[in-house]
Residue, then its C-alpha position, 0 to 999 in steps of 0.5 A: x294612554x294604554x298604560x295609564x288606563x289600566x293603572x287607573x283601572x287597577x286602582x279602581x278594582x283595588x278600592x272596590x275590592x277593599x270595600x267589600x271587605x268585611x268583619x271578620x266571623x270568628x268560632x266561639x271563645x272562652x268566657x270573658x271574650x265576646x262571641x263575633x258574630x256576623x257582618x253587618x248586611x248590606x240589604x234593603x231596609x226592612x219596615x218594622x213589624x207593626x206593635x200589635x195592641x195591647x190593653x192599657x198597662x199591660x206589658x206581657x209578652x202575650x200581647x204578641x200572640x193572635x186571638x185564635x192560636x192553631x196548634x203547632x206541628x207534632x214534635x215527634x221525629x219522623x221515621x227515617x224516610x218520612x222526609x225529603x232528603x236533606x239538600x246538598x250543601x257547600x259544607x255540613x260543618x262537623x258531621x256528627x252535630x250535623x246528623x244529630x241536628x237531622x234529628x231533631x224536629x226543628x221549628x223555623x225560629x221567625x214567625x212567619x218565615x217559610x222554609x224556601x225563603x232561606x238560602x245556604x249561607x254557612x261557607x259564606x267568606x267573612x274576611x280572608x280566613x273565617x266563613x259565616x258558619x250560620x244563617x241569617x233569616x230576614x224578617x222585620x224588626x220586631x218578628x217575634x222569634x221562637x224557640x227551635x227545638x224544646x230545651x233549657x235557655x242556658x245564657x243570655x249574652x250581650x256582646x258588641x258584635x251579637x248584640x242580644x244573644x240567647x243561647x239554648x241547649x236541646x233536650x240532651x245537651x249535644x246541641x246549642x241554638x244561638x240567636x243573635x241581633x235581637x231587638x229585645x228579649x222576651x217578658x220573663x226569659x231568664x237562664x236556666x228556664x225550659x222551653x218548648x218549641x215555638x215559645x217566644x223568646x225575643x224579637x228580631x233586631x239589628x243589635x250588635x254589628x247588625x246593618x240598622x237598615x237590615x233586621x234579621x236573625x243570626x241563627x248558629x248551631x254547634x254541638x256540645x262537648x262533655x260536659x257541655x259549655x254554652x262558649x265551646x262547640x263544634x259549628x253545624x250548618x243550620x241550613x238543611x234542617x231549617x230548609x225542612x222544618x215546619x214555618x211557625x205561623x205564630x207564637x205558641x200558646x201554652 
């Protein structure tokens, strides 16, 4: 009975082992190719956010902002040692876009979402070779989402893992943002418009391979080569720069 017991076991821990497997997360791939995005997450369902009202025909993406906007953080850069020292993390992804991204005086992308709420997700394993190299930010579905930094929106991508993709370039063109899993896009979003931190850009969804029954924001970062293509860079671990940035408590107000 002992030897069939621990057979059975063993079969047992073998299924659930290959349960647990997920989609391979894969780098960014030259044109032609979809950019693989993350698994689909196993989380509680997350109700959708409420449609606030809206004047009859009128369809402007400024129905989502409240009556009474308040101002956004100033956007100049801290002296170096105004701010708390950035976290330890598992891996930083390529140092040099990871001090550059400590540069830049990032707004957290989901309205509503605080700092604290997030966890450190980048070395997270996707398959047997890849890990996550992003964050996943948990909101309901249709959170409006925000630029993190001012910059110019360079594509707009759909693919069957990401679903609705925005990829933004920073003021310099050393980084880009990649916002995935997105519901829709903002009224008006098109290539090649700037941007300033805190305007809207979509909303959360649970396109591409995203769980239906998980909303969130896949939020990646890597930096740019020269000159720069929005499918080429090298991953940064978003996680200690949003893990300090200021929480966007609404849509800005321009």
């Amino acid at each position: 009975m002992r030897p069939i017991a621990l057979l059975a076991a063993l079969t047992v821990a073998a299924v659930l082992q290959g349960c647990s497997r997920e989609p391979v997360q894969t780098r960014v791939h030259p044109p032609g190719q979809s950019l693989p995005d993350d698994t689909p997450l196993r989380g509680p369902a997350i109700a959708a956010a409420p449609a606030p009202a809206t004047p009859s025909g009128d369809r402007s993406a400024a129905a989502v902002e409240p009556a009474a906007p308040v101002p956004l953080p100033a956007a100049e850069p801290a002296a170096p040692g105004a701010q708390a020292p950035l976290p330890k993390v598992q891996d930083v992804g390529d140092a040099q876009g990871a001090l550059l991204l400590a540069q830049r005086p990032l707004l957290l992308p989901v309205v509503g979402v605080e700092p604290a709420a997030l966890t450190d997700q980048y070395a997270l394993p996707r398959g047997s070779q890849r890990v996550h190299e992003a964050i996943d930010i948990m909101a309901a579905k249709g959170t409006p989402v925000v630029a993190a930094d001012d910059g110019r929106i360079t594509k707009l991508f759909t693919s069957k893992p990401g679903g609705l993709t925005v990829y933004q370039y920073d003021p310099a063109s050393q980084l880009a943002y990649y916002y995935a899993h997105l519901d829709r896009y903002a009224d008006g979003l098109k290539e090649g418009m700037q941007v300033r931190r805190g305007d809207l850009i979509g909303y959360v969804g649970a396109s591409g391979n995203a769980n239906p029954q998980a909303p969130h924001l896949h939020f990646a970062v890597f930096r740019l080569g020269q000159p720069p293509k929005w499918w080429e860079g090298a991953p940064v671990n978003p996680y200690p720069a949003l893990s300090r940035a200021a929480p966007a408590q609404q849509v800005a107000s321009r």
